[in-house]
C-alpha positions in Angstrom: 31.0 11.3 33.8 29.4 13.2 30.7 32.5 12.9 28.6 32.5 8.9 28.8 28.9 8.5 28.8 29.3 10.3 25.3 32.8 8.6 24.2 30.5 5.3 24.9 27.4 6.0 23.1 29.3 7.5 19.9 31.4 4.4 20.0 28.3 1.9 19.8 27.1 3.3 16.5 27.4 1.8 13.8 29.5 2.9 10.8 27.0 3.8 8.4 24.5 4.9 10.7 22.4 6.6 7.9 23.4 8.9 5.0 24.8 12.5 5.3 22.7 15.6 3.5 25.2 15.3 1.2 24.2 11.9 0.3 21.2 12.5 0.2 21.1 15.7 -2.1 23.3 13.8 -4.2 20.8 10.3 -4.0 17.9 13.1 -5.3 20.0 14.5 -7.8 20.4 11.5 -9.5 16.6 10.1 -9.3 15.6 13.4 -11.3 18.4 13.2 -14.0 17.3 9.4 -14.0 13.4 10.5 -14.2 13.9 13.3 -16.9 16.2 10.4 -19.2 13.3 7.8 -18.5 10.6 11.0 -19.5 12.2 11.6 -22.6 12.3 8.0 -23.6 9.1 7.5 -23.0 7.3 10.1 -24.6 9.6 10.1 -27.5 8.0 9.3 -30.8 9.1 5.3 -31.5 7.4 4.6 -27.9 4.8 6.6 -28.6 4.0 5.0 -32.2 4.8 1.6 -31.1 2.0 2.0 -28.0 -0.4 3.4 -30.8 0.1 0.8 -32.8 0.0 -2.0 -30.5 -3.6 -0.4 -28.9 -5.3 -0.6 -32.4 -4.0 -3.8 -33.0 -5.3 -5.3 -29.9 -8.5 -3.1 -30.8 -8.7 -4.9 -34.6 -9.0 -8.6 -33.4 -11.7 -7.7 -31.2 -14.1 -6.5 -33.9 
């Protein structure tokens, strides 16, 4: 009675019922080496100088 109860239930789920610990250490992995790259990008020195420069130009044509 157990055993088909089970066989049923395990049956009725679907095939990608959710992700695996693997998959998910993996999906986190990959959003930090993604998060360092976009870090580094961002607070490299074009961005930086090209956010600098943009902020005192938008301050010049107020005054």
């Amino acid at each position: 009675m157990v055993r088909t109860w089970l066989v049923r239930r395990l049956t009725q789920l679907p095939p990608d019922a959710g992700m695996t610990t693997a998959e998910y250490a993996v999906g986190t992995v990959a959003a930090c080496a993604f998060a360092a790259v976009l870090f580094q990008v961002v607070t490299g020195e074009s961005v930086v100088t090209g956010l600098t420069d943009l902020v005192n130009a938008a301050l010049a044509t107020l005054s």
